[in-house]
C-alpha positions as CSV (number, residue, x, y, z in Angstrom):
1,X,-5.4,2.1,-8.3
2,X,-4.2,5.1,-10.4
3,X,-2.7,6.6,-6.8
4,X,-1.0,3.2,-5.7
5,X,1.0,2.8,-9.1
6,X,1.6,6.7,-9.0
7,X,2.9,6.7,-5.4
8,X,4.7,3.4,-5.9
9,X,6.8,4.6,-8.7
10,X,7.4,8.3,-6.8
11,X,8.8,6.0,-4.2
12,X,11.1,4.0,-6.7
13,X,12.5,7.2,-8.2
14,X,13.0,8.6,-5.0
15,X,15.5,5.2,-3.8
16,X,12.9,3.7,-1.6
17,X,12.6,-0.3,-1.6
18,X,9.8,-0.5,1.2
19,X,7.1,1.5,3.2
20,X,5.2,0.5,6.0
21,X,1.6,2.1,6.8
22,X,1.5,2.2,10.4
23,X,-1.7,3.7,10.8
24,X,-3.7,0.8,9.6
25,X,-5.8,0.9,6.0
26,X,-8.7,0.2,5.1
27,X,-9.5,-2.9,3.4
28,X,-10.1,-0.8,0.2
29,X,-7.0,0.4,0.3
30,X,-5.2,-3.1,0.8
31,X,-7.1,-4.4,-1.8
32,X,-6.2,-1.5,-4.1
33,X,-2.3,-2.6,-3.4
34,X,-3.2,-5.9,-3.8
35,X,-4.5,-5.6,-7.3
36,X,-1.7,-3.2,-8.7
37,X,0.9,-6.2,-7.3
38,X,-1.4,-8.5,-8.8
39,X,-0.9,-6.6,-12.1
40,X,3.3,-7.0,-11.8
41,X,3.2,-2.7,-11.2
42,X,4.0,-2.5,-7.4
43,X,7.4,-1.4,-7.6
44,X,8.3,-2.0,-3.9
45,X,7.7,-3.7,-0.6
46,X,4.5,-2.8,1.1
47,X,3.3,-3.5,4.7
48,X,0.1,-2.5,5.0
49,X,-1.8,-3.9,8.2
50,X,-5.3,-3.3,8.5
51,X,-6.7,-0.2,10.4
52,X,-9.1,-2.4,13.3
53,X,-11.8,0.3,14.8
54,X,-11.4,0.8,18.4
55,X,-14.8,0.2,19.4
56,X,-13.7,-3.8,18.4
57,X,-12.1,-4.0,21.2
């Protein structure tokens, strides 16, 4: 969680209000963004769709 409120506030400084993971995460990940929102530190919009293995499919 350390890395998500590190990079969220890198983010902030920079200007950015949103980012969008468009290679998929894991659900570690998510959850790892989930918690520092839950905690009120996630300075900006995330979209953060899950990464699906393509042998799923």
């Amino acid at each position: 969680m350390a890395s998500v409120r590190l990079g969220a506030r890198a983010y902030t400084m920079a200007g950015t209000t949103a980012t969008f993971e468009g290679h998929g995460l894991t659900p570690a990940v998510t959850r790892a963004y989930g918690d520092v929102h839950a905690a009120g530190d996630l300075t900006l919009r995330m979209h953060t769709p899950l990464s699906v293995p393509s042998s799923a499919f």
